[in-house]
N, C-alpha and C positions, 0 to 999 in steps of 0.2 A: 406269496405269489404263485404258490402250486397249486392252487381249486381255486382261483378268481375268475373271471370273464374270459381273460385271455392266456389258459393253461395252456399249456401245451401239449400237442397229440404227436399221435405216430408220427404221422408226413411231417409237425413241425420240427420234430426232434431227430429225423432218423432219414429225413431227405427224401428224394423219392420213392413213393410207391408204384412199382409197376406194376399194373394189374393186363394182364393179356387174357383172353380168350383163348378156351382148348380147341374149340372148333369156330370155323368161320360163317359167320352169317351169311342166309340164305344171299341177303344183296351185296355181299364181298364176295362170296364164289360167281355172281352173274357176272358183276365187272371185272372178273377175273376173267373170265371165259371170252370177256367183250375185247381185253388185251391181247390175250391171245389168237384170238379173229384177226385183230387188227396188225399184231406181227405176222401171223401165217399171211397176209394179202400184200405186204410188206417186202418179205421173203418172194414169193412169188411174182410180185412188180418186176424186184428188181433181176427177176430172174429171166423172167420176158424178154427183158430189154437186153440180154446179149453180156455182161458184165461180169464176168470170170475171175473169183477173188477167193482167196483160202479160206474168208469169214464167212461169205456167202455157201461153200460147199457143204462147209459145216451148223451151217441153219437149214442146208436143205434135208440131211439127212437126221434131224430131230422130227417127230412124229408131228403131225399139225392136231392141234384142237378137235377135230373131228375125230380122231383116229384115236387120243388116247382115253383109257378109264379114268375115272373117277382118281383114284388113287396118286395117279400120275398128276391131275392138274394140281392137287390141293396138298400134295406131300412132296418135300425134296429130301436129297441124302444127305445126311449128317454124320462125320464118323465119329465124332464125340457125341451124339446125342443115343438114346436108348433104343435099340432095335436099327440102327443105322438111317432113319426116317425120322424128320418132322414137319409140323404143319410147317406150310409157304408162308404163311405169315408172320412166321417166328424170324422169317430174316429178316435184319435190316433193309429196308429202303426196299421192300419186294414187290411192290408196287412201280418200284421204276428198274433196278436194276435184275441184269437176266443172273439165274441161278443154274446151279448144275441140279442135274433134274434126277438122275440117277447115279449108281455109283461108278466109278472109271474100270471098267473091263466088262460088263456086266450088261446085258441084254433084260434088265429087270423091267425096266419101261420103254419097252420094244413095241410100237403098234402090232397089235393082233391081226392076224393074217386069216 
């Protein structure tokens, strides 16, 4: 049964294989950028409209899309991972849920003045 039709391979024997991407395609950083448009107008709606809340203060003073590098949209902090950064994509559910962008004390992804 071990070299017939239906051997067995890696994935059958050893369960998942994750295979990830080091970098993000060029049409996963657009829609990336298209989400974050979409929270910066978000943010600013709800800011318009007069609504004064501890979550809101603290959306307001995250850099908007416009404002940050490159580096800033496509990498977050990690302090288990190498260099204290890795790709946005490496987290879970990153496409829906908001990450910490930088490290806690640290002016690293501070829009440029």
């Amino acid at each position: 049964m071990m070299f017939g039709a239906f051997r067995g391979s890696l994935v059958a024997l050893g369960g998942i294989v994750w295979k990830r991407r080091f970098r993000l395609t060029e049409r996963q950083k657009y829609r990336h950028r298209l989400r974050l448009r979409a929270v910066d107008d978000v943010v600013d709606a709800i800011a318009e409209s007069g609504v004064s809340i501890r979550a809101l203060d603290l959306a307001l003073k995250e850099p908007k899309e416009s404002e940050m590098s490159a580096a800033q949209k496509y990498w977050v902090y990690s302090k288990r991972y190498k260099g204290s950064v890795k790709p946005a994509h490496w987290v879970p559910k990153w496409t829906k849920a908001r990450f910490v962008r930088s490290p806690p004390g640290t002016v690293m992804h501070a829009p440029k003045s």
